[in-house]
C-alpha positions in Angstrom: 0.0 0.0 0.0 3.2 2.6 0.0 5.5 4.0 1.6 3.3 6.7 3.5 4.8 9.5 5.2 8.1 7.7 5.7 8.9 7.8 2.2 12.3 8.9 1.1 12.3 11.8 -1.1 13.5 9.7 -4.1 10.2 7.9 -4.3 8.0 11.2 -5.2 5.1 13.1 -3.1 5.0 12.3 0.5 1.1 11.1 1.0 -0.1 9.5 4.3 -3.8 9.5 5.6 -3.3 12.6 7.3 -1.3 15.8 6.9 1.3 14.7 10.0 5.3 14.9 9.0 7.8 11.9 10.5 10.0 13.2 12.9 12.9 11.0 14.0 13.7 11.9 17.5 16.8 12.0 19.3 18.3 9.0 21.0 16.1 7.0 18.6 18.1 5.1 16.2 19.9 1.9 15.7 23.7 1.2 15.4 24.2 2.9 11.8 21.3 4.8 11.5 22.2 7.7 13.9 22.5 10.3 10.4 18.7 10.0 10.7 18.1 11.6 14.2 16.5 14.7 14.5 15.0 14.5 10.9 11.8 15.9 10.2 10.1 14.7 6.8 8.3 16.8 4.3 4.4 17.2 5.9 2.7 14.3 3.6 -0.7 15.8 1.5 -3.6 13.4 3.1 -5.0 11.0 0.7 -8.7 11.5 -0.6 -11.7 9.1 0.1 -11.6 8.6 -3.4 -7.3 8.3 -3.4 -7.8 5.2 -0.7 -10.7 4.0 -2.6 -8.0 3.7 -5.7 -5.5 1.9 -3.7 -8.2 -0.8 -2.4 -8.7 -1.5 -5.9 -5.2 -1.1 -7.4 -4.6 -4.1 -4.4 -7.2 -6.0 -5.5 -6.0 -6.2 -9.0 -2.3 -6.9 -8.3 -3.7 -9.8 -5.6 -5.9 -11.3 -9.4 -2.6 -10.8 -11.1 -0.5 -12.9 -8.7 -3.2 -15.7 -8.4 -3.2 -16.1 -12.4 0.3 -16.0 -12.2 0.2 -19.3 -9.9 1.4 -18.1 -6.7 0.1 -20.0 -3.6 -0.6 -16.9 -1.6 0.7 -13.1 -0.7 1.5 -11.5 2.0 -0.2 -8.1 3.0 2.6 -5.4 4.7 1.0 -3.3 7.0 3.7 -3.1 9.3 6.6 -0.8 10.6 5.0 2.6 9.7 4.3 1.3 6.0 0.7 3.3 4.8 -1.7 0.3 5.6 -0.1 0.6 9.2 -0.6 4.6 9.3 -4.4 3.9 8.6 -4.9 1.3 11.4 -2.6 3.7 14.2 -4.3 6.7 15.8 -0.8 8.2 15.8 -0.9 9.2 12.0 -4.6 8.4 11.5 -6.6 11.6 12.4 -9.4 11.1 9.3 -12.8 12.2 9.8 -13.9 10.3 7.0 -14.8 6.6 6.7 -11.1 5.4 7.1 -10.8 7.3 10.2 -11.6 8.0 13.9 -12.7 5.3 15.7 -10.6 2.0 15.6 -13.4 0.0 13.5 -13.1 2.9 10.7 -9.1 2.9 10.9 -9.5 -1.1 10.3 -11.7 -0.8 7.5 -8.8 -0.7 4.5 -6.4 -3.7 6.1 -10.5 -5.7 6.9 -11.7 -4.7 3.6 -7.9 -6.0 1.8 -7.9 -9.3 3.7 -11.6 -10.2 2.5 -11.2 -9.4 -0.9 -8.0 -11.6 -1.3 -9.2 -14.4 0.2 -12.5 -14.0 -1.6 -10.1 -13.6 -5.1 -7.4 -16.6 -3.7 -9.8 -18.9 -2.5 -9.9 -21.5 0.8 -6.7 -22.6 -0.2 -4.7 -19.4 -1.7 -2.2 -18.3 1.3 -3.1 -15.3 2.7 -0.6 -13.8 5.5 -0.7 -10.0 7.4 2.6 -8.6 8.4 2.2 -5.9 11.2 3.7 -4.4 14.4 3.3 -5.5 17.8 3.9 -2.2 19.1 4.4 1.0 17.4 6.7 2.8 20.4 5.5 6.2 20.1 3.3 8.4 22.0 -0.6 7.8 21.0 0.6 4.9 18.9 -0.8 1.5 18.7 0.6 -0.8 22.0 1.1 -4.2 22.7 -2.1 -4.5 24.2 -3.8 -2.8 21.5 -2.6 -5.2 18.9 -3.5 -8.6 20.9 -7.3 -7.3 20.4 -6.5 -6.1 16.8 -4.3 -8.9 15.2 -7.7 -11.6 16.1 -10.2 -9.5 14.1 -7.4 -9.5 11.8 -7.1 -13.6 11.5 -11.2 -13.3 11.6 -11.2 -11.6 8.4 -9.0 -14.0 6.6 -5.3 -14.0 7.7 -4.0 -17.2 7.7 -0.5 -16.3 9.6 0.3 -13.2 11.5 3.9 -12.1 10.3 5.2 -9.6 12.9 7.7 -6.8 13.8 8.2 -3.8 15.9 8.4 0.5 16.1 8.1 2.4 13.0 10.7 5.2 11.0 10.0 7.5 14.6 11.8 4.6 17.0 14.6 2.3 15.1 15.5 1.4 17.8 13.1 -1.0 18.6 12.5 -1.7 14.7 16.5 -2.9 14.3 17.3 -3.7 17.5 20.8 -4.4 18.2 21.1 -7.7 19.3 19.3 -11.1 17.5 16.0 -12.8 19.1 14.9 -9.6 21.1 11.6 -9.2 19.8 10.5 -13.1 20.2 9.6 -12.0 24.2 7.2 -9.5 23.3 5.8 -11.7 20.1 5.2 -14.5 22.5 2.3 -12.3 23.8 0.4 -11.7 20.6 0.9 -15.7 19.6 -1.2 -16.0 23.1 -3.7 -14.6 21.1 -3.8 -15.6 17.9 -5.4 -18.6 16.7 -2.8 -19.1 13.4 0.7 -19.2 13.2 2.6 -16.4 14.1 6.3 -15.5 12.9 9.2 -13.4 14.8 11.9 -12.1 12.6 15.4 -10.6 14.0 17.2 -14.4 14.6 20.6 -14.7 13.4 21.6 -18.0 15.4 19.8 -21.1 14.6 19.8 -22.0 18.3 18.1 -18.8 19.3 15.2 -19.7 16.9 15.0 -23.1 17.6 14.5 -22.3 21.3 12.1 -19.8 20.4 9.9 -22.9 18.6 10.5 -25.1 21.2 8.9 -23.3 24.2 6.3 -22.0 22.0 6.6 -18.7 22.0 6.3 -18.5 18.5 5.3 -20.4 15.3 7.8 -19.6 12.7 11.2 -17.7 12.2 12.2 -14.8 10.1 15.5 -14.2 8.1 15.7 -11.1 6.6 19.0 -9.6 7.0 20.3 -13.0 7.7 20.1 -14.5 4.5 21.8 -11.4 3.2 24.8 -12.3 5.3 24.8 -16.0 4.7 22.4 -16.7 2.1 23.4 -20.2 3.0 22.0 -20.0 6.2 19.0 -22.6 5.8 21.5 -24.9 4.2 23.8 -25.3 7.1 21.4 -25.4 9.5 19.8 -28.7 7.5 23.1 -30.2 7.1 24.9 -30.0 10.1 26.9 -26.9 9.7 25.2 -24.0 11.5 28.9 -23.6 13.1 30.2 -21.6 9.9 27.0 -19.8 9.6 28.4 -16.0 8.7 26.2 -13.9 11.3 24.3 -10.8 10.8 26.2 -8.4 12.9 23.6 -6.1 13.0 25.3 -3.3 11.9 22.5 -1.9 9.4 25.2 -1.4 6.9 22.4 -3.0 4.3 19.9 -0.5 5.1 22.2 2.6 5.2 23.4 1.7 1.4 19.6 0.5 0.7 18.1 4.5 2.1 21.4 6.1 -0.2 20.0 4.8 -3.3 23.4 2.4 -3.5 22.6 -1.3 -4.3 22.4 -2.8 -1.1 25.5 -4.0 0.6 26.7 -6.1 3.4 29.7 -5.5 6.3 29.7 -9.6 6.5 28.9 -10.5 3.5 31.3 -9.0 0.4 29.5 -10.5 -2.1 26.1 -8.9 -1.3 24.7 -6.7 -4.3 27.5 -8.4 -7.1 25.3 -11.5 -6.9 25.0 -11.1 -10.8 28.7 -10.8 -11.7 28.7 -14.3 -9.3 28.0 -17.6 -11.4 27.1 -19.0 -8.5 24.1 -17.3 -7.8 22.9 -17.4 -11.7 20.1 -19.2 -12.1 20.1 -22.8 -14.0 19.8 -22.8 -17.4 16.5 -23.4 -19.4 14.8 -26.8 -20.6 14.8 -25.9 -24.7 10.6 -25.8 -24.9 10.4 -27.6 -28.8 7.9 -25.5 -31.0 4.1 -26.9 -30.8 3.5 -28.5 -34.1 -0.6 -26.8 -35.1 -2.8 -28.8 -37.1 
C-alpha cells in the first residue's frame, strides 16, 4: 500500500492518511542509522476518500494478477510505519472520513484487503498479514492494542500473522541491536492468535529453535540474515550452522539500501554483485520444442 509519510524523497510526493510529517527523535536510532536523528520529513498531502478508494482496488488487482500467475498466496505489509499501518494507528490516523476516527473505521482498508483476497485466492490461496506489535511512540498502537487487533485480523481471513516492531520514529526497537529480542514481546500476541505467528530478527539457529520449542512462537524470520549468509537454511539442515556467517547487525544494508546504492553487506562482500557471481545465476532453461498446429 506505500510508503506513507516515511517515504524517502526519491520515491515522489510524500502522501499519508493525514497531513502529519515523521519526525525521528533523538536517541532514537539503531547502530548505523544515527545520520537519521533529528530529521523531520516533508508534511505528507492526506489522501482523498476517493485516493484510498483507488489503492483498495489497485490491491485487489495486483492480488488477481498474482493468483493467475500461480502463486500460492501473498503476503499483506501493514507493518513498521508502511501506509496500511498509518491507517490502522491513531498516531498518523486523524481522518474524519470513513477510514478514520474510531478503531473499527481505521480497520476498515487492512479488513476490507484481507476479505477481498481471500475471496479472489480462494480456501486454499495463502493469505498472511505482516504488522507491528507495538508501534513505540506516543498515541501509537501498543502491545495491548494489537493482541485485540491482530484476532479480528485472522477473523477476516489472515491465515499467519507475520510480525515486527516501532516504525521510521523509533529504530531502535525496529532494528534492535542484538538477535532474538523481539521473540519475548511476540510471544504475547501468539497468546492470542489462533494461526501461526512468525518473529523475525534471529541470526543463530539455536536462538530460533528455542524460540519454537517453548512456544513462544510459530515460525522464524530471516531477513538480513540470508543477506549475510544466504546459505544459512543450508547449514542449519546439514549440520553446519557452526560456519554460519552472522548478521552483525550493523545496518550497513539498510544505510546503502536508504542512499540509493545497491544494497550492501559488512559480513557478506559478495552482497549486491550476486550477478557478476555464477554461483548465484540461475540454472539454465529446458529448450521448450515449438508446438506442431494442425
Amino acid at each position: 500500500m506505500g510508503f506513507g509519510k516515511q517515504a524517502l524523497p526519491q520515491y515522489g510526493e510524500y502522501v499519508a492518511p493525514s497531513p502529519i510529517p515523521l519526525t525521528i527523535p533523538k536517541d532514537s536510532c539503531a547502530s548505523g542509522l544515527k545520520i537519521y536523528e533529528g530529521a523531520t520529513f516533508p508534511t505528507p498531502r492526506e489522501l482523498t476518500t476517493e485516493e484510498v478508494d483507488a489503492l483498495i482496488e489497485d490491491y485487489k488487482a495486483a492480488a488477481q494478477r498474482l493468483k493467475a500467475c500461480g502463486f500460492d498466496g501473498i503476503e499483506l505489509n501493514g507493518c513498521h510505519g508502511y501506509l496500511l499501518w498509518e491507517l490502522m494507528s491513531p498516531a498518523h490516523n486523524q481522518r474524519t472520513d470513513k477510514y478514520g476516527g474510531s478503531e473499527e473505521a481505521r480497520l476498515n482498508v487492512p479488513l476490507t484487503l484481507l476479505k477481498a483476497v481471500r475471496e479472489i485466492g480462494g480456501e486454499d490461496f495463502i493469505v498472511g498479514y505482516r504488522c507491528s506489535s507495538d508501534e513505540g511512540c506516543e498515541g501509537g498502537l501498543t502491545l495491548d492494542d494489537m493482541r485485540r487487533i491482530v484476532p479480528i485480523l485472522v477473523d477476516h481471513g489472515a491465515d499467519y500473522i507475520s510480525l515486527s516492531r516501532g516504525f521510521a520514529g523509533n529504530l531502535k526497537i525496529q532494528y534492535p541491536s542484538a538477535e532474538g529480542t523481539m521473540v519475548e514481546v511476540h510471544s504475547k500476541i501468539k497468546e492470542v492468535s489462533k494461526v501461526p505467528v512468525l518473529s523475525p530478527n534471529i541470526s543463530n539457529p539455536a536462538t530460533g529453535e528455542k524460540a519454537l520449542a517453548e512456544g513462544k512462537v510459530d515460525m522464524i524470520g530471516l531477513s538480513r540474515s540470508l543477506i549475510a549468509d544466504p546459505e544459512w537454511p543450508n547449514k542449519v539442515k546439514t549440520g553446519n550452522a557452526h560456519i554460519i556467517i552472522r548478521c552483525m547487525h550493523c545496518n550497513t544494508c539498510l544505510v546503502t539500501l536508504f542512499s540509493e546504492f545497491k544494497i550492501r553487506c559488512a559480513a557478506n562482500p559478495n552482497a549486491g554483485w550476486e550477478r557478476f557471481d555464477p554461483q548465484y545465476w540461475p540454472p539454465p532453461r529446458i529448450p521448450i520444442p515449438p508446438v506442431k498446429w494442425k
